[in-house]
VOPA-442029 format. One record per residue (C-alpha): residue in three letters; x, y, z. Coordinates in pm, 1 decimal. Each point is the difference from the previous one (the first is absolute). Example, Ala and Ser with C-alpha at 12.3 -4.5 7.8 and 13.67 -1.06 7.14 Angstrom:
# residues 2
["ala", [1230.0, -450.0, 780.0]]
["ser", [137.0, 344.0, -66.0]]
This chain:
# residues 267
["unk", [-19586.4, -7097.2, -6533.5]]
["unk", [175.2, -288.9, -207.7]]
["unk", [244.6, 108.7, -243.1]]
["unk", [-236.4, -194.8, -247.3]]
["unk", [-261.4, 245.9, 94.1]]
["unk", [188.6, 321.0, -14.9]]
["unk", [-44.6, 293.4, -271.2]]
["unk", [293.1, -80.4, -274.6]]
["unk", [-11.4, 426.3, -1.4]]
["unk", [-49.7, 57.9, 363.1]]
["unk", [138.4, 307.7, 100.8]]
["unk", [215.5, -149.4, 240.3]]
["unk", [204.4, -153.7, -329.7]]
["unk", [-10.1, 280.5, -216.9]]
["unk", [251.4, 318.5, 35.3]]
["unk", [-188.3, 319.0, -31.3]]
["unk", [-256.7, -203.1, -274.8]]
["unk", [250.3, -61.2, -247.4]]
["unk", [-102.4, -370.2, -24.9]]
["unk", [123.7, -315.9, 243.7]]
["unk", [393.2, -37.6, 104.0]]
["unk", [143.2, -336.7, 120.2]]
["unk", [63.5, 3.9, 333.4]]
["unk", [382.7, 4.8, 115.1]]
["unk", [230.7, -323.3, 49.4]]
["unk", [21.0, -16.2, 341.6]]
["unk", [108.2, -362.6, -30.2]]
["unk", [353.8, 61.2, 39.5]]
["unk", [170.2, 30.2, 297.0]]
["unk", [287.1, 288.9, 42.2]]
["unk", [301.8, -254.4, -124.0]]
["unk", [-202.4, -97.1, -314.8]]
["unk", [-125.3, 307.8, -99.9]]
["unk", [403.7, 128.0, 13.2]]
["unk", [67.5, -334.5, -186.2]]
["unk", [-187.5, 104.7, -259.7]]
["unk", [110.6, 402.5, 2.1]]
["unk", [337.1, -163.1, -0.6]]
["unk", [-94.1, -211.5, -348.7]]
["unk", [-124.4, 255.8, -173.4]]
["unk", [244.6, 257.4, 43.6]]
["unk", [255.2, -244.8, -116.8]]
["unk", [-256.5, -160.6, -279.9]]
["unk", [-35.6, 368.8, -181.0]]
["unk", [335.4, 146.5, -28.8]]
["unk", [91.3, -386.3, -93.4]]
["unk", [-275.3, -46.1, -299.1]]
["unk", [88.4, 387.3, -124.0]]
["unk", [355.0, -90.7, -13.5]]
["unk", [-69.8, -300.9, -194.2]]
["unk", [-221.2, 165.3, -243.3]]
["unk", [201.4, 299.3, -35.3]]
["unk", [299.5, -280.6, -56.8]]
["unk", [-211.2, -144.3, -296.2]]
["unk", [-87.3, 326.7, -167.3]]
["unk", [344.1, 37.5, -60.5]]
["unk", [72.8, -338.7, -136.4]]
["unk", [-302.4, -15.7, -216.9]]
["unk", [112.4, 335.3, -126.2]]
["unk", [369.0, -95.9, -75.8]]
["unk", [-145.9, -325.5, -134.8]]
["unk", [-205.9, 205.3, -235.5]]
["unk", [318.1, 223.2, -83.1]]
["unk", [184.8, -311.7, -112.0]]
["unk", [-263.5, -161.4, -242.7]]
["unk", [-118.1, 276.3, -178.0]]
["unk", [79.1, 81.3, -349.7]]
["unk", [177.1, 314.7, 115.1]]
["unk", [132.8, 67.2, 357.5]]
["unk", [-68.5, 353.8, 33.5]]
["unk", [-323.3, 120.9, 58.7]]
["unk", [-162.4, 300.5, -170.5]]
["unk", [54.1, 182.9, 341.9]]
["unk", [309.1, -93.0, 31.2]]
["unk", [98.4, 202.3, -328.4]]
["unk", [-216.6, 285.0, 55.0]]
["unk", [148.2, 15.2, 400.3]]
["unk", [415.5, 7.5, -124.0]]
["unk", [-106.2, 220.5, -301.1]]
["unk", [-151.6, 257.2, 226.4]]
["unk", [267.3, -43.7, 316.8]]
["unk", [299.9, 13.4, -219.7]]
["unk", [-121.9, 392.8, -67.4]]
["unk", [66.4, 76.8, 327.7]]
["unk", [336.5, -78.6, -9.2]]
["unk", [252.4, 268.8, 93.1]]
["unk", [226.4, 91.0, 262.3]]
["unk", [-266.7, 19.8, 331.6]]
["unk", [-169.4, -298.0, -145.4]]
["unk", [356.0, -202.5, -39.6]]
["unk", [97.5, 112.9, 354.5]]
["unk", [-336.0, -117.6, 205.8]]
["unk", [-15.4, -328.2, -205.3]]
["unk", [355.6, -98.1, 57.9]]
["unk", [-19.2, 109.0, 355.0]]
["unk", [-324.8, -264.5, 21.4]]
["unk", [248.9, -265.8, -182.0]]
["unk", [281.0, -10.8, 265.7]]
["unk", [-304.0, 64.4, 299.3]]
["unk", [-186.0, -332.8, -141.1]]
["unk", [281.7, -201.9, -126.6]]
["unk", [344.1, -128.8, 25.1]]
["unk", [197.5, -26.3, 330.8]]
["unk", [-174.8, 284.0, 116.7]]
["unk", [-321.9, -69.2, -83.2]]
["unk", [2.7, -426.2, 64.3]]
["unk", [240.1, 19.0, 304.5]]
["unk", [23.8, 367.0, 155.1]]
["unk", [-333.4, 69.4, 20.0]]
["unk", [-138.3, -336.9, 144.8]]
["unk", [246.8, -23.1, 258.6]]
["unk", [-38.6, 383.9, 114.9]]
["unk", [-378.9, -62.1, 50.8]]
["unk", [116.0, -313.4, 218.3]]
["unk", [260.5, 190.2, 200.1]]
["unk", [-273.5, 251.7, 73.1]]
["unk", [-321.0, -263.2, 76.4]]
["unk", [260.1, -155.0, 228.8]]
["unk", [87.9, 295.4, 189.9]]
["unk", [-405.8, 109.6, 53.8]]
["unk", [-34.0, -374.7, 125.4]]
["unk", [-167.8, -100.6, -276.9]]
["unk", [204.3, -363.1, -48.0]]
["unk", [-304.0, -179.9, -210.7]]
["unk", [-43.5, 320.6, -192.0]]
["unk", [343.7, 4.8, -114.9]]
["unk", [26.4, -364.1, -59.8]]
["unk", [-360.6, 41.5, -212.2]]
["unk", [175.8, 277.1, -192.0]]
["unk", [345.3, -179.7, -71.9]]
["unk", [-217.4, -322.3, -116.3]]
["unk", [-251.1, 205.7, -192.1]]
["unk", [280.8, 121.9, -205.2]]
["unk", [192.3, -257.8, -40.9]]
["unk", [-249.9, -212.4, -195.0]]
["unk", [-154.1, 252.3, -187.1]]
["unk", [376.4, 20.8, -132.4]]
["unk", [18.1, -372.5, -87.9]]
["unk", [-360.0, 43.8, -154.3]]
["unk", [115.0, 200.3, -245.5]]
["unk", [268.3, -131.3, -89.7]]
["unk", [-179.3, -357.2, -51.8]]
["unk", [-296.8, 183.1, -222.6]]
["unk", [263.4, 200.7, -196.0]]
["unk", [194.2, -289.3, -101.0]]
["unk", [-340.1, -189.8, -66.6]]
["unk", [-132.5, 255.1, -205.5]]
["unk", [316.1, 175.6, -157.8]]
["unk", [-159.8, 284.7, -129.2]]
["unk", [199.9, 219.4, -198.4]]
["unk", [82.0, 363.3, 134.4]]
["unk", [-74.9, 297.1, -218.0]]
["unk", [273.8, 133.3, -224.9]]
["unk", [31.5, 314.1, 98.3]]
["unk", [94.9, -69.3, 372.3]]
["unk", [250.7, 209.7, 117.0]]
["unk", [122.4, -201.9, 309.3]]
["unk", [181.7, -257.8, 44.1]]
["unk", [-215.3, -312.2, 149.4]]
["unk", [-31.6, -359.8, -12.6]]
["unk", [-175.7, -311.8, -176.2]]
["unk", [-377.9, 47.1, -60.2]]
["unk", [-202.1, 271.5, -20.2]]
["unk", [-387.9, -161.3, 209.2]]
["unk", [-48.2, 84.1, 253.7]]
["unk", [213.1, 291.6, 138.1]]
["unk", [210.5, -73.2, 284.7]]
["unk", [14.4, 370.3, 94.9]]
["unk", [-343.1, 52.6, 25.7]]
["unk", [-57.7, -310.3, 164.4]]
["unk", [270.6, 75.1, 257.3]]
["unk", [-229.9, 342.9, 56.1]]
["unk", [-332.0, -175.5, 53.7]]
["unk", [147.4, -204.6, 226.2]]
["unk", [162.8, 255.5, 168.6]]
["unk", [-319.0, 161.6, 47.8]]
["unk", [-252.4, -204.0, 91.7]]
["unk", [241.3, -198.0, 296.0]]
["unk", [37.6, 360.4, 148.7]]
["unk", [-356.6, 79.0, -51.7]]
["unk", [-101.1, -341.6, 228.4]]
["unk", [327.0, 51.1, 227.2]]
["unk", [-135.5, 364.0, 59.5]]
["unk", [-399.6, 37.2, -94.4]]
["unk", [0.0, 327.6, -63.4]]
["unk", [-217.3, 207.2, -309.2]]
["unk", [343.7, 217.6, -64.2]]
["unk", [210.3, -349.3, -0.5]]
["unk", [-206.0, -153.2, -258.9]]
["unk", [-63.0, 335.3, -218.9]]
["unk", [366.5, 61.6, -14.1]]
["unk", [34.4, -412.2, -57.8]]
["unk", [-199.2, 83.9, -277.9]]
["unk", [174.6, 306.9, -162.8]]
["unk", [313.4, -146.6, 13.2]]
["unk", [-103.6, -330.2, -202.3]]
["unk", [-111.9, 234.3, -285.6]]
["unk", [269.3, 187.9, 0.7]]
["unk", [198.8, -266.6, -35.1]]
["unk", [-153.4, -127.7, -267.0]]
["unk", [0.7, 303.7, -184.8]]
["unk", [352.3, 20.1, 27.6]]
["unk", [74.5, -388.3, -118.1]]
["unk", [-203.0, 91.9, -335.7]]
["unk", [182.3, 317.1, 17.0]]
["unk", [309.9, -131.5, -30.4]]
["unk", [-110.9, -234.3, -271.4]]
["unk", [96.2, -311.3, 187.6]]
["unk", [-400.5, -115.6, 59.7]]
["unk", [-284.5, -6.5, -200.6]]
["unk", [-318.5, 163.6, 208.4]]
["unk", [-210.8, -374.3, 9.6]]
["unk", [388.5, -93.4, 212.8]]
["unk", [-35.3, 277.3, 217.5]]
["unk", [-353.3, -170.5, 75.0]]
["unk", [80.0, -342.3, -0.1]]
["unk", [305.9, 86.8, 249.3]]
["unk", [-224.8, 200.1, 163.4]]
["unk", [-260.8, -307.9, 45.4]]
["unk", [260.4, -200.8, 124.1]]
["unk", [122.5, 228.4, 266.0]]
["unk", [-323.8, 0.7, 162.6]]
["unk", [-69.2, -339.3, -43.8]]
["unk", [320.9, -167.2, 193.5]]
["unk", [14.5, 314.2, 277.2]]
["unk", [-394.2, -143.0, 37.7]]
["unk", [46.1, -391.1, 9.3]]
["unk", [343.2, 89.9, 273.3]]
["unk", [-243.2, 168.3, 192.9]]
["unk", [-206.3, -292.0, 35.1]]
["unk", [225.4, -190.3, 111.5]]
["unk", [122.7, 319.0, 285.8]]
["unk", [-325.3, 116.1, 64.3]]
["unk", [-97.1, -134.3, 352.5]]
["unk", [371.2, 107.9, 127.2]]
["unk", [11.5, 351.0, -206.6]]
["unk", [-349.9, 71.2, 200.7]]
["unk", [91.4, -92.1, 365.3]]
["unk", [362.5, 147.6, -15.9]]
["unk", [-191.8, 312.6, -170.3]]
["unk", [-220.3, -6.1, 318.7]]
["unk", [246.8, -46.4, 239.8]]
["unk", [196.9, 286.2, -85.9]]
["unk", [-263.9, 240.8, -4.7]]
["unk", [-111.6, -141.7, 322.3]]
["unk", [350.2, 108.4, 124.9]]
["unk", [31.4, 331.4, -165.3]]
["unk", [-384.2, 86.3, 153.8]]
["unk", [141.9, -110.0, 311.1]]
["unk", [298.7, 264.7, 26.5]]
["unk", [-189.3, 273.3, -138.7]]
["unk", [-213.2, -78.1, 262.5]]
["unk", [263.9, -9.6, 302.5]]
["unk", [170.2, 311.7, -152.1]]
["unk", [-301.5, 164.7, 19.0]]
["unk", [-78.8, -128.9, 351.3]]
["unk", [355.3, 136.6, 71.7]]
["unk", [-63.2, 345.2, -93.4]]
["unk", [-304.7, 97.2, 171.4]]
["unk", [-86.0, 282.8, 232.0]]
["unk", [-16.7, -191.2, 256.7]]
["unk", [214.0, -273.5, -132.3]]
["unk", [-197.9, -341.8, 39.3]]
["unk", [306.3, -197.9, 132.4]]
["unk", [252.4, 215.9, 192.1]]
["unk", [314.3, 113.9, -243.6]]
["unk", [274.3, -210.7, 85.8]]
């Protein structure tokens, strides 16, 4: 039978009756169809960086040419965290502010991860997470100083120029999703997660963001630890792979070694 001639709902082309399905591209050979796999795993964390990158502009942007620069949540947000203030409030939020910021928080922390990727073997890992942080830094820094948003009065911290977006918080989301791709675990990215909010409670906290920063920063984050992903994807996957191919490999001669009867004679 031609394929002129066929049924358009012969059973042979449906799936269980639920109407016709296209049959499979089989076109590709094995090298193109990892071509591809290869483009689009470096085409979607690339285009949600980018858009995740222009949320944040378009909302600074918006910040700057409206009448006022505080939003209604804004107010609502420092009238109701500034309540909380007292003595277990002021020593979790200033505990966040030396964790996220300063030396510590820009230097310290960075490097440690580093040190530590380096000693696991993970060399593109730690260079992902050096470079990851380092230009969501200089991100900031160019958005504060194009925006200049002023910080709320009643901060109680000392901090620099510009108030959009937060550097802290930005630092955090970073932080969170390079560990969440470096290690793809559910617990990685829920405590990823936790920790950016926290964060940003604390930077309103303290008075030295207002809560549409916290987002903004928290935008940004995301967006450059995304788009210096695409660029380390490919390498970040087959050193991944290669040291789990190791580790499976001496779990499996350890447990080869200990046996009853050993499977290769103890030395």
């Amino acid at each position: 039978m031609s394929d002129a001639d066929r049924d358009p709902l012969d059973p042979d082309q449906t799936v269980e009756g639920r109407g016709p399905v296209s049959a499979p591209d089989v076109s590709l050979d094995p090298r193109r169809r990892a071509e591809r796999t290869e483009h689009v795993g470096r085409f979607v964390p690339f285009s949600a960086g980018i858009a995740a990158l222009v949320i944040a502009v378009v909302l600074g942007i918006v910040i700057v040419f409206r009448t006022g620069t505080v939003f209604d949540i804004d107010e609502e947000w420092a009238e109701d965290i500034f309540m909380l203030r007292g003595p277990i409030g002021d020593l979790f939020a200033y505990g966040m502010n030396a964790l996220g910021g300063g030396v510590f928080g820009v230097f310290v922390v960075p490097i440690a991860v580093a040190v530590i990727l380096l000693v696991v073997r993970r060399p593109w890992a730690a260079l992902y997470f050096i470079t990851a942080s380092a230009a969501s830094a200089l991100v900031v820094q160019v958005l504060k100083n194009l925006f200049g948003r002023a910080r709320p009065e009643d901060i109680i911290v000392l901090s620099d120029f510009g108030s959009f977006p937060s550097g802290h918080v930005a630092n955090a989301a970073t932080i969170a999703v390079t560990i969440g791709i470096i290690v793809p675990r559910g617990w990685v990215w829920f405590w990823g997660a936790v920790y950016t909010v926290l964060m940003a409670i604390s930077r309103t906290y303290l008075g030295a963001h207002w809560i549409t920063d916290t987002i903004g920063g928290a935008l940004v984050g995301v967006a450059v630890a995304l788009l210096v992903w695409a660029l380390f994807a490919q390498r970040l996957e087959r050193e991944r792979l290669a040291r789990a191919a190791a580790i499976a490999e001496r779990n499996r001669a350890f447990a080869a070694s200990h046996v009853t009867p050993p499977a290769v004679p103890r030395a």
